[in-house]
N, CA, C and O atoms as a DFTB+ gen file, in Angstrom:
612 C
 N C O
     1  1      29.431      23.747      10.141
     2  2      28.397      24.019       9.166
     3  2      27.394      22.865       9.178
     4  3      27.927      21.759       9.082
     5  1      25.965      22.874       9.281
     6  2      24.845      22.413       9.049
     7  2      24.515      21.873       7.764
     8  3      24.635      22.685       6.847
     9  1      24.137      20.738       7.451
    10  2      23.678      20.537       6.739
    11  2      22.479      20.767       6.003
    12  3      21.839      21.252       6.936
    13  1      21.662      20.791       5.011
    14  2      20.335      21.543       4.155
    15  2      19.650      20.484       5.256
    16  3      20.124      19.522       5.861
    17  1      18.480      21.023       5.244
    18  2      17.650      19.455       5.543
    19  2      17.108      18.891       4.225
    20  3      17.134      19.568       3.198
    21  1      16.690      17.831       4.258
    22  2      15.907      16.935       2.834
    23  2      14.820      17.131       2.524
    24  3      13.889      16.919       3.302
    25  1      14.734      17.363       1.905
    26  2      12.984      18.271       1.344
    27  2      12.916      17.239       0.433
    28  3      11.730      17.225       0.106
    29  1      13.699      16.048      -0.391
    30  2      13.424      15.239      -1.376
    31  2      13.623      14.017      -1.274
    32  3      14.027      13.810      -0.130
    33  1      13.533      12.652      -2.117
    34  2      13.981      11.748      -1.928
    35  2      13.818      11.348      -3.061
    36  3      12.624      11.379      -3.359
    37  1      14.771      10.798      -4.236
    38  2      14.963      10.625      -5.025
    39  2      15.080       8.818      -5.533
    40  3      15.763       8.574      -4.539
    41  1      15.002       7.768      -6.061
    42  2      14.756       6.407      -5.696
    43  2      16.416       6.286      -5.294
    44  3      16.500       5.181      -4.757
    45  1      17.364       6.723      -5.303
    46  2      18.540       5.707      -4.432
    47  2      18.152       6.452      -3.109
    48  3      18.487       5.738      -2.164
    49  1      17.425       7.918      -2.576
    50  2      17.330       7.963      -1.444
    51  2      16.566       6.855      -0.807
    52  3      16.938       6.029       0.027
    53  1      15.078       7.074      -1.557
    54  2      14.108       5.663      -1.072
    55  2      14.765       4.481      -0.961
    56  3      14.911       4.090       0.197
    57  1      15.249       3.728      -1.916
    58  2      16.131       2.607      -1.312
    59  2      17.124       2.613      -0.317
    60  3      17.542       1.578       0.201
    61  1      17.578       3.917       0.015
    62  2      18.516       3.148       1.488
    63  2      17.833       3.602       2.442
    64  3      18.448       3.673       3.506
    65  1      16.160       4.135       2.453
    66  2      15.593       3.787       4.019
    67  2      14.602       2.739       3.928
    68  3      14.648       1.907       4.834
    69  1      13.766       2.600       3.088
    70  2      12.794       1.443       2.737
    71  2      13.333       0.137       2.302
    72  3      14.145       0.441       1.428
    73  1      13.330      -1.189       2.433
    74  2      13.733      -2.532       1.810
    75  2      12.921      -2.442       0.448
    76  3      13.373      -2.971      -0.568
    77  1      12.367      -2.129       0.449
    78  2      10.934      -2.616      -0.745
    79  2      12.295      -2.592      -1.753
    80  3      13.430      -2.131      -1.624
    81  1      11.719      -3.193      -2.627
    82  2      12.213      -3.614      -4.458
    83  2      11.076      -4.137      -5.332
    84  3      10.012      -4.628      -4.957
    85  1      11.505      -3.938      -6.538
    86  2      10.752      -4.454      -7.495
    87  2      10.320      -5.978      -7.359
    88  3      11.078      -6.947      -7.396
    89  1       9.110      -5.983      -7.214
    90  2       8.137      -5.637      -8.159
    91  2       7.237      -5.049      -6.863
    92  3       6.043      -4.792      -7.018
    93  1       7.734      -4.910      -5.919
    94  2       6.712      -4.469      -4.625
    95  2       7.235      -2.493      -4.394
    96  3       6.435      -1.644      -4.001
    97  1       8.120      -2.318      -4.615
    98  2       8.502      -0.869      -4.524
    99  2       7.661       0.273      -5.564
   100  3       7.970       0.398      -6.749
   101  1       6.721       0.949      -5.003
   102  2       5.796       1.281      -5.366
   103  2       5.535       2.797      -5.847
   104  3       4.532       3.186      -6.446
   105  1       6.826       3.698      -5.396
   106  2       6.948       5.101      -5.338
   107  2       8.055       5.231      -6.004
   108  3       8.929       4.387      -5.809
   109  1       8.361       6.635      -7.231
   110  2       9.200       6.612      -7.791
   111  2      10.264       7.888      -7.260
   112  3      11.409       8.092      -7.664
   113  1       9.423       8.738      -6.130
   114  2      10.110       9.584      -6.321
   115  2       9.300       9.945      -4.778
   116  3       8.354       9.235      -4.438
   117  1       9.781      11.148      -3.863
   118  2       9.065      11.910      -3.119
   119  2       9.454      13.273      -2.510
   120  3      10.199      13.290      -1.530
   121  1       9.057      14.233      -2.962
   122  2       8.718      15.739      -2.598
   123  2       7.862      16.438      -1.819
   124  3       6.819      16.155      -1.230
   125  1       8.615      17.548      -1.955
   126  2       8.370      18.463      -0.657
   127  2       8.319      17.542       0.355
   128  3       7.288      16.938       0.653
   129  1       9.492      17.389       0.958
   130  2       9.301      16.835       2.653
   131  2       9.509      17.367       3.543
   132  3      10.699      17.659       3.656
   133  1       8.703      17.768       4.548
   134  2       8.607      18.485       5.699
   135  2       8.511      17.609       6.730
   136  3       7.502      16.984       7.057
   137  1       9.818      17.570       7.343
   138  2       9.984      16.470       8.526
   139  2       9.199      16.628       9.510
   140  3       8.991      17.797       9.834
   141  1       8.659      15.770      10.132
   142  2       7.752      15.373      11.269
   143  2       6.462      15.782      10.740
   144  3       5.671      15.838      11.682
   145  1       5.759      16.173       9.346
   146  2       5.096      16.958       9.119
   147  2       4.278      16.612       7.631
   148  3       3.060      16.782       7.661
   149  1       4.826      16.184       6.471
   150  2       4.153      15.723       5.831
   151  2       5.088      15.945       4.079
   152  3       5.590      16.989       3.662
   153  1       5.053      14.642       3.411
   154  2       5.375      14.628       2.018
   155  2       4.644      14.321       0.886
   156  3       3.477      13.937       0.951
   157  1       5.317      14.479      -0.256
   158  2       4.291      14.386      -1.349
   159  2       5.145      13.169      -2.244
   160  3       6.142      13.516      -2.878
   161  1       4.666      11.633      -2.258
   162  2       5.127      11.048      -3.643
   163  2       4.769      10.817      -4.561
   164  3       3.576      11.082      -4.716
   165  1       5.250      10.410      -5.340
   166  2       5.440       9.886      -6.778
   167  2       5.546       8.958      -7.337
   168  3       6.680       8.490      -7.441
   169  1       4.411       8.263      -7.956
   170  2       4.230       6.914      -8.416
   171  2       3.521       7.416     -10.244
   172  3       2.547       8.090     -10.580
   173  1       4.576       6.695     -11.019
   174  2       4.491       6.598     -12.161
   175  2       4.022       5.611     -12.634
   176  3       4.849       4.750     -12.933
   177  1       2.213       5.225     -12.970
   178  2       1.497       3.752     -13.250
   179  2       1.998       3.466     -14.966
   180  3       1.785       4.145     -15.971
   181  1       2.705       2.228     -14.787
   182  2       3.077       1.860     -16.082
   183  2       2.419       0.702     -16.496
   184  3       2.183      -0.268     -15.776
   185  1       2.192       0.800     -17.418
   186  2       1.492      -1.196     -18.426
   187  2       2.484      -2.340     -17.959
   188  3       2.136      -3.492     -17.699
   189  1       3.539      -1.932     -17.905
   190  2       4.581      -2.736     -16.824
   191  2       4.630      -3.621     -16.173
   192  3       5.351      -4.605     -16.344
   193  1       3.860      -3.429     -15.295
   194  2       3.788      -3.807     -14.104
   195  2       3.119      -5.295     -13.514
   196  3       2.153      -5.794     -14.090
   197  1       3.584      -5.773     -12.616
   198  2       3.015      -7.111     -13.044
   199  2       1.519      -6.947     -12.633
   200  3       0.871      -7.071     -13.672
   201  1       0.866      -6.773     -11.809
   202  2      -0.805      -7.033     -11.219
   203  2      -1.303      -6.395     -12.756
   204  3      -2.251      -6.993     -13.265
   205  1      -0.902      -5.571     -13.298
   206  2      -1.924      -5.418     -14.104
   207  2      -1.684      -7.108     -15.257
   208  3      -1.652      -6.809     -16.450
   209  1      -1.595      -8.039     -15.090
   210  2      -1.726      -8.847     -15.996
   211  2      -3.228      -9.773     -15.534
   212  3      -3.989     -10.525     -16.143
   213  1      -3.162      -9.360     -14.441
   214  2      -4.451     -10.172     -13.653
   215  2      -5.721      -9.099     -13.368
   216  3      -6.873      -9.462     -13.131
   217  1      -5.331      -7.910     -13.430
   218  2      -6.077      -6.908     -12.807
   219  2      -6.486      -5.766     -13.650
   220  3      -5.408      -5.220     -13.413
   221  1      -6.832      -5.266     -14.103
   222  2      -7.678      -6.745     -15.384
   223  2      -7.347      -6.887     -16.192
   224  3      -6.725      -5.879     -16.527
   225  1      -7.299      -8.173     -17.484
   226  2      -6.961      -8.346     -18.176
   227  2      -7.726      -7.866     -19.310
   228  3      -8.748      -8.479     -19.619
   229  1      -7.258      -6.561     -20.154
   230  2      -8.061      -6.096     -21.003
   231  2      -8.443      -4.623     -20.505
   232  3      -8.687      -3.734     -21.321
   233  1      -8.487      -4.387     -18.944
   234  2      -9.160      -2.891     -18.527
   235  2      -8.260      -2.818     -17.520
   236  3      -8.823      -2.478     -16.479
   237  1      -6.937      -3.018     -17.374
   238  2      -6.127      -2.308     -16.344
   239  2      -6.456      -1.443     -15.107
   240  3      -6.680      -0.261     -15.368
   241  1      -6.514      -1.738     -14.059
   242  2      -6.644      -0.885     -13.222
   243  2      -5.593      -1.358     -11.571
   244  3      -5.477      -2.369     -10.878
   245  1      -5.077      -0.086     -11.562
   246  2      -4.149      -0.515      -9.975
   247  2      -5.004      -0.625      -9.154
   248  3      -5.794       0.270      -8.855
   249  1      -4.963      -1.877      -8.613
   250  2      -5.588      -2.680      -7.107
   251  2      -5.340      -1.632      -6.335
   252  3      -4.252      -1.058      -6.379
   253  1      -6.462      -1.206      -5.423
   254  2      -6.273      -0.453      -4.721
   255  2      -5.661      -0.626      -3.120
   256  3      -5.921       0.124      -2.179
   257  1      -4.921      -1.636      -3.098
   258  2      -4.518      -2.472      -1.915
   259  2      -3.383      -1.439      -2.042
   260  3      -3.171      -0.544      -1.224
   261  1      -2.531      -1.716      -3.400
   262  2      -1.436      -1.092      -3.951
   263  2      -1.532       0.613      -3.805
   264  3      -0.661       1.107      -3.090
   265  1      -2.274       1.316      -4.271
   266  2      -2.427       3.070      -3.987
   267  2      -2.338       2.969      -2.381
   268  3      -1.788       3.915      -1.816
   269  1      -2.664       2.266      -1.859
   270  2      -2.604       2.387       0.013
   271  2      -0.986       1.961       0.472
   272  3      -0.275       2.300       1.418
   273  1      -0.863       1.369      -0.283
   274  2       0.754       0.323       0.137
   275  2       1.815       1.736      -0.657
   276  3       3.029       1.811      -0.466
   277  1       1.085       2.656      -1.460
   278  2       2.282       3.470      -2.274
   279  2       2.317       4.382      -0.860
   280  3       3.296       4.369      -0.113
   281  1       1.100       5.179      -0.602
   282  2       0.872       5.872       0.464
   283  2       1.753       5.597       1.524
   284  3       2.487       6.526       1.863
   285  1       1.859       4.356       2.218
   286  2       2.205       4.165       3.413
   287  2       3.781       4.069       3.160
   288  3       4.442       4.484       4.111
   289  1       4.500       3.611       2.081
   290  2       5.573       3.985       1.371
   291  2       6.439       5.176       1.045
   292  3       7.631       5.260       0.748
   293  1       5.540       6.018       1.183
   294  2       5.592       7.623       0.862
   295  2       5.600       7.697       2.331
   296  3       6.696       8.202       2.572
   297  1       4.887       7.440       3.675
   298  2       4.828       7.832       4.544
   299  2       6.283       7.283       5.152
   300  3       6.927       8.095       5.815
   301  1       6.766       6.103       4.982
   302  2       7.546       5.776       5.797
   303  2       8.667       6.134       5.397
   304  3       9.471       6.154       6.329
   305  1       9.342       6.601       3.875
   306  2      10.715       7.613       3.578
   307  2      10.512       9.262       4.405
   308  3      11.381      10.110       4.607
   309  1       8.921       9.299       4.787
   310  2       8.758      11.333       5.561
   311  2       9.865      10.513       7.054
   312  3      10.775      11.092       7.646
   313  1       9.454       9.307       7.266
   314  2       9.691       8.768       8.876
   315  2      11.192       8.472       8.791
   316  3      11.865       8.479       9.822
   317  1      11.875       8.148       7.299
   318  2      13.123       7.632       7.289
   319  2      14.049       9.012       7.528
   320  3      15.050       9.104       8.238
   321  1      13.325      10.197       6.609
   322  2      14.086      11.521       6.272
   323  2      13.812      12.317       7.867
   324  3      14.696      13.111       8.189
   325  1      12.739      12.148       8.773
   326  2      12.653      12.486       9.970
   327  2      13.626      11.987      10.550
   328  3      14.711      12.568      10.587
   329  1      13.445      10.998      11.021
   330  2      14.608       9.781      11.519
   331  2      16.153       9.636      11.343
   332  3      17.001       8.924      11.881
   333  1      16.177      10.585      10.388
   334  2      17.987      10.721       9.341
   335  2      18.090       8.533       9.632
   336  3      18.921       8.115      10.438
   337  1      17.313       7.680       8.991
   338  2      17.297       5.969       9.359
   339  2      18.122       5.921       7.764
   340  3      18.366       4.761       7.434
   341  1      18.472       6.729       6.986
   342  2      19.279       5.863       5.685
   343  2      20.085       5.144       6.201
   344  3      20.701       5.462       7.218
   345  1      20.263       3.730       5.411
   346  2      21.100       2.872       5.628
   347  2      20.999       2.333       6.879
   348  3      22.051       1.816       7.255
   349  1      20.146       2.281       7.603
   350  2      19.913       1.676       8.860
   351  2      18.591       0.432       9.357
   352  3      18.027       0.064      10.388
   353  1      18.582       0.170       8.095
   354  2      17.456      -0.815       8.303
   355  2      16.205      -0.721       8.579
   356  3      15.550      -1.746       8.768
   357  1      15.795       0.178       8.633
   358  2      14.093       0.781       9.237
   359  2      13.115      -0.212       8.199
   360  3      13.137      -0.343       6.975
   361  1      12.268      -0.832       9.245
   362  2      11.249      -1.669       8.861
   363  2       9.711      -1.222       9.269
   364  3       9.275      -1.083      10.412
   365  1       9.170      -1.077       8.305
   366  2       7.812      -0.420       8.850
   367  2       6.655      -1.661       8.950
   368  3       6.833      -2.775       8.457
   369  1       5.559      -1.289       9.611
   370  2       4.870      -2.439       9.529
   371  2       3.193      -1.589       9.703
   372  3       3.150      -0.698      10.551
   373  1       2.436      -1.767       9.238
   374  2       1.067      -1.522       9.256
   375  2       0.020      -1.892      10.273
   376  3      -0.628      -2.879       9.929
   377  1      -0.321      -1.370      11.429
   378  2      -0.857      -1.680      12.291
   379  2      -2.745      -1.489      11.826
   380  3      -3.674      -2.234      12.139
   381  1      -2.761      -0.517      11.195
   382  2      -4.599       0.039      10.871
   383  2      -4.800       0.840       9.652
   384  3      -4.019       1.712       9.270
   385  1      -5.808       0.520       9.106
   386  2      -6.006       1.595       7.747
   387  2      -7.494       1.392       8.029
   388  3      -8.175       0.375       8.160
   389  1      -7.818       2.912       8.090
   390  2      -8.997       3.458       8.589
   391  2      -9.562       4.397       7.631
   392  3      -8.653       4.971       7.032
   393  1     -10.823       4.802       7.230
   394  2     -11.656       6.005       6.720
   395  2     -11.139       5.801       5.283
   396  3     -10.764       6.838       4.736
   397  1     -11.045       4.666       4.568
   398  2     -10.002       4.496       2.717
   399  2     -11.125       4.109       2.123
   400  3     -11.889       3.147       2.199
   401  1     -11.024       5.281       1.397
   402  2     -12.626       5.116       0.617
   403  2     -11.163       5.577      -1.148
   404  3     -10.070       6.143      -1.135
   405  1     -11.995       4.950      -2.326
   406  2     -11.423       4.609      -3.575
   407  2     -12.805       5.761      -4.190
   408  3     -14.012       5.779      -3.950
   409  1     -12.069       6.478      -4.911
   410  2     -12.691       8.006      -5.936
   411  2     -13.183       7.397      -7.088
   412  3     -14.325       7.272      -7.532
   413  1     -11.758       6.940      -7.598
   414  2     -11.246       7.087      -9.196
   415  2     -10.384       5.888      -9.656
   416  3      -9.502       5.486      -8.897
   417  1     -10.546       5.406     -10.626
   418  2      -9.599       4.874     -10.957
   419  2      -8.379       4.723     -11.511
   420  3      -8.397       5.226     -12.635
   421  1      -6.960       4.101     -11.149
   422  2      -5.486       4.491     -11.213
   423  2      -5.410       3.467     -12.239
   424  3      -5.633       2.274     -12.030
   425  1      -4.958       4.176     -13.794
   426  2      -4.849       3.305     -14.744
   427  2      -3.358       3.568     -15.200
   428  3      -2.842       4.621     -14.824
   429  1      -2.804       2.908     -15.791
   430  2      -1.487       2.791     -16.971
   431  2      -1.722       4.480     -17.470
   432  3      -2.806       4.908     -17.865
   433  1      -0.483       5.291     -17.357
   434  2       0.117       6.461     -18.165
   435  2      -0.315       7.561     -17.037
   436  3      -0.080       8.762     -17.172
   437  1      -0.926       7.039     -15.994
   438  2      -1.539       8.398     -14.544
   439  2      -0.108       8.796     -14.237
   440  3       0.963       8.485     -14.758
   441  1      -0.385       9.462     -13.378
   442  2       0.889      10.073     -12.773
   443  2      -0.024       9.817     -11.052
   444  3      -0.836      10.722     -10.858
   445  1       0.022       9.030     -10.192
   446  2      -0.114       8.974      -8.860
   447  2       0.452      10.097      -8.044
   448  3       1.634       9.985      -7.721
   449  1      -0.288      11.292      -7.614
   450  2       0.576      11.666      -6.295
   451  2      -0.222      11.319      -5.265
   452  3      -1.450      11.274      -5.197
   453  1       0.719      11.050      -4.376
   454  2       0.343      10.543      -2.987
   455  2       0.885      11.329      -1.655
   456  3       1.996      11.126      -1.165
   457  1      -0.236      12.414      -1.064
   458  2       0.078      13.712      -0.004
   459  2      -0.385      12.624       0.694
   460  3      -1.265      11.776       0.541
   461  1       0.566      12.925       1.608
   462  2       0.879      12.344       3.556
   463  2       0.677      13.455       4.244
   464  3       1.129      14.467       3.708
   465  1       0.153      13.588       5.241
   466  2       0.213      14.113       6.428
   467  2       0.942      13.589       8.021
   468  3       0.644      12.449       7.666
   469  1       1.382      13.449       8.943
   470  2       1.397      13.073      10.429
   471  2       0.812      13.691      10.773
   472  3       0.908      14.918      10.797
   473  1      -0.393      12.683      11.338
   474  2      -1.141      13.091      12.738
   475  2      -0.349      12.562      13.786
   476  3      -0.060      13.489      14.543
   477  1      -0.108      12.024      13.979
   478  2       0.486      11.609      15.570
   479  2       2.237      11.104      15.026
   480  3       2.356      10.612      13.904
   481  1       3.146      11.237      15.678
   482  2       4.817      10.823      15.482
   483  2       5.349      10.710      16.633
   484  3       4.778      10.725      17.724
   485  1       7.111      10.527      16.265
   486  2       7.931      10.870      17.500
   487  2       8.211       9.797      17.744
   488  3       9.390       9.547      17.997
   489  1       7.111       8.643      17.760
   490  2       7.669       7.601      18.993
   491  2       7.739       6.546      17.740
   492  3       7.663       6.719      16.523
   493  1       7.911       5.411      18.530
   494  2       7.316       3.959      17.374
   495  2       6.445       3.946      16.469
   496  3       6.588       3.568      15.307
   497  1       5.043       4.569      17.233
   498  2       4.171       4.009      16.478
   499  2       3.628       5.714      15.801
   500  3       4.034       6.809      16.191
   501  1       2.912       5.513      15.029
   502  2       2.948       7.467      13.956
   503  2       1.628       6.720      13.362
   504  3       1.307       5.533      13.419
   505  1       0.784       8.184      12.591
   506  2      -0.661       8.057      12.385
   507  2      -0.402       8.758      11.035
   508  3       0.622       9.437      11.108
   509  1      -0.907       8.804      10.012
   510  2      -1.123       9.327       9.130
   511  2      -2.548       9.513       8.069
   512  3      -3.285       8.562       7.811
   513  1      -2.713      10.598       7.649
   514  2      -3.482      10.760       6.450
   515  2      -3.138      10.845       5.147
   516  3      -2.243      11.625       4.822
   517  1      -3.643      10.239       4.417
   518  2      -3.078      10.180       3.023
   519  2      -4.546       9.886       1.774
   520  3      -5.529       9.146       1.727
   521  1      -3.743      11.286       0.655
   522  2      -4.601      11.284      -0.131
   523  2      -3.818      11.313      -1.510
   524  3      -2.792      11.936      -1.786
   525  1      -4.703      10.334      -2.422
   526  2      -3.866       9.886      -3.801
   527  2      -4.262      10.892      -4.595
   528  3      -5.294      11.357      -4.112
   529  1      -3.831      11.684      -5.962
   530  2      -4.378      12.260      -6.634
   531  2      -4.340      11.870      -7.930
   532  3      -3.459      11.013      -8.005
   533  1      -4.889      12.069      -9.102
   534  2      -3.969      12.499     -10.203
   535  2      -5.177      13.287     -11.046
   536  3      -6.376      13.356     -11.314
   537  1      -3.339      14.018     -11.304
   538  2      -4.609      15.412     -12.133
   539  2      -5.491      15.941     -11.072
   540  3      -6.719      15.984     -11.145
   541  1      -4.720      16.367     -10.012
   542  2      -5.752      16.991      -8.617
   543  2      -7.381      16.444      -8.420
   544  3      -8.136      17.068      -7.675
   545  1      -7.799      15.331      -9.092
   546  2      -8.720      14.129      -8.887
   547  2      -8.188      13.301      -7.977
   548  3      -7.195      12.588      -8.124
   549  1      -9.152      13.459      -6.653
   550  2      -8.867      12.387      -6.035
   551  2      -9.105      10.975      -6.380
   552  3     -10.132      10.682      -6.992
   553  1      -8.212      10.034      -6.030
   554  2      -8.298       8.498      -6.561
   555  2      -8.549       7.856      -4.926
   556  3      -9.531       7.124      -4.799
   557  1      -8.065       8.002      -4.233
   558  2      -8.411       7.053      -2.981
   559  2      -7.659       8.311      -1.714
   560  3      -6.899       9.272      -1.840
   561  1      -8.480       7.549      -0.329
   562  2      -7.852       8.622       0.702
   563  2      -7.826       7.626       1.720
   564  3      -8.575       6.714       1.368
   565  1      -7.196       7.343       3.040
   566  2      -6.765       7.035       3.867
   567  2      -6.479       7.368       5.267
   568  3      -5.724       8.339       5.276
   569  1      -6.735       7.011       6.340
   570  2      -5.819       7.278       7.983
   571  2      -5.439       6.093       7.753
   572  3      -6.106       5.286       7.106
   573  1      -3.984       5.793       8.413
   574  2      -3.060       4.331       8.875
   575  2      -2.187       4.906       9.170
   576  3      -1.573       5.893       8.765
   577  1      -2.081       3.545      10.707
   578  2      -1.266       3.684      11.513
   579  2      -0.068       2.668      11.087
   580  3      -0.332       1.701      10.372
   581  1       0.832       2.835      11.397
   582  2       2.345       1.715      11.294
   583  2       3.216       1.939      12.214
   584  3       3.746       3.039      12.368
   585  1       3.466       0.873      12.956
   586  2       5.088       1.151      13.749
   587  2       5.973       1.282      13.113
   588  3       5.937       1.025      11.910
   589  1       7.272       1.819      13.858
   590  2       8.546       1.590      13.364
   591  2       9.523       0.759      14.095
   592  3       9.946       0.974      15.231
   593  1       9.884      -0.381      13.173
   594  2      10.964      -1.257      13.872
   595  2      12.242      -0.770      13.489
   596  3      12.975      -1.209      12.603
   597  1      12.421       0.160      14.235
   598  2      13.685       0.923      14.653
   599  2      14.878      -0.017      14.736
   600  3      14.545      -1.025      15.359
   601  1      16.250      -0.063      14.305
   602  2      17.420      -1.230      14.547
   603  2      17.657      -1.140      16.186
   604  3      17.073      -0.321      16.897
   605  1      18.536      -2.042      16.627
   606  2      18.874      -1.710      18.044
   607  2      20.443      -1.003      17.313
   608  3      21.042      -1.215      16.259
   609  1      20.627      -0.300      18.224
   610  2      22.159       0.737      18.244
   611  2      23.043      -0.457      18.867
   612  3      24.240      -0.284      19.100
């Protein structure tokens, strides 16, 4: 018997393919995943958080370094759940972020979703598009590329 495939990733899934942790772990959740093909995450912006003490102080707003870093986060659990890499150490790394133009602004109480696409996969290195929403308002959009530092077997 076969197993379902993963259409989800829930945060103990995200933690055993991504290293990230608090205060850098950026996605709370990620759906609909369609392996080799494209997912949807979930970032819950809280008052919380530390950058907003600097960013700004008084008018909150998520650095948009961060909506790109959730994105590529979201992209690399589609690469972990492709990969079946839980528990295997998969290290991603950011080679290019191309065409990231910022909409809207991501404040305290949003709900972030962040749609991935693959344009290019399979090997090391994978291409993606990614667009932030909330409230089907776009907030920022993206192409970036990242390798994968795959473990040795």
């Amino acid at each position: 018997m076969t197993s379902a495939p993963v259409t989800e990733a829930d945060i103990q899934l995200i933690q055993r393919i991504i290293p990230h942790r608090y205060p850098f772990l950026l996605i709370d959740r990620v759906t609909r995943i369609v392996a080799n093909e494209s997912a949807v995450g979930i970032k819950n912006v809280t008052f919380n958080e530390p950058h907003f003490q600097g960013h700004f102080p008084g008018a909150p707003i998520m650095p948009g370094v961060t909506v790109v870093e959730a994105m590529a986060q979201t992209a690399a659990v589609l690469v972990g759940v492709t990969l079946d890499m839980a528990d295997k150490d998969l290290l991603v790394y950011f080679m290019a972020i191309d065409k990231c133009k910022f909409r809207r602004k991501v404040v305290p109480g949003d709900v972030l979703e962040l749609h991935i696409t693959v344009k290019r996969g399979g090997s090391k290195v994978w291409k993606f598009a990614g667009v932030a929403t909330v409230e089907g308002e776009m907030a920022a959009e993206a192409e970036f590329t990242a390798m994968m530092d795959l473990p040795k077997e």
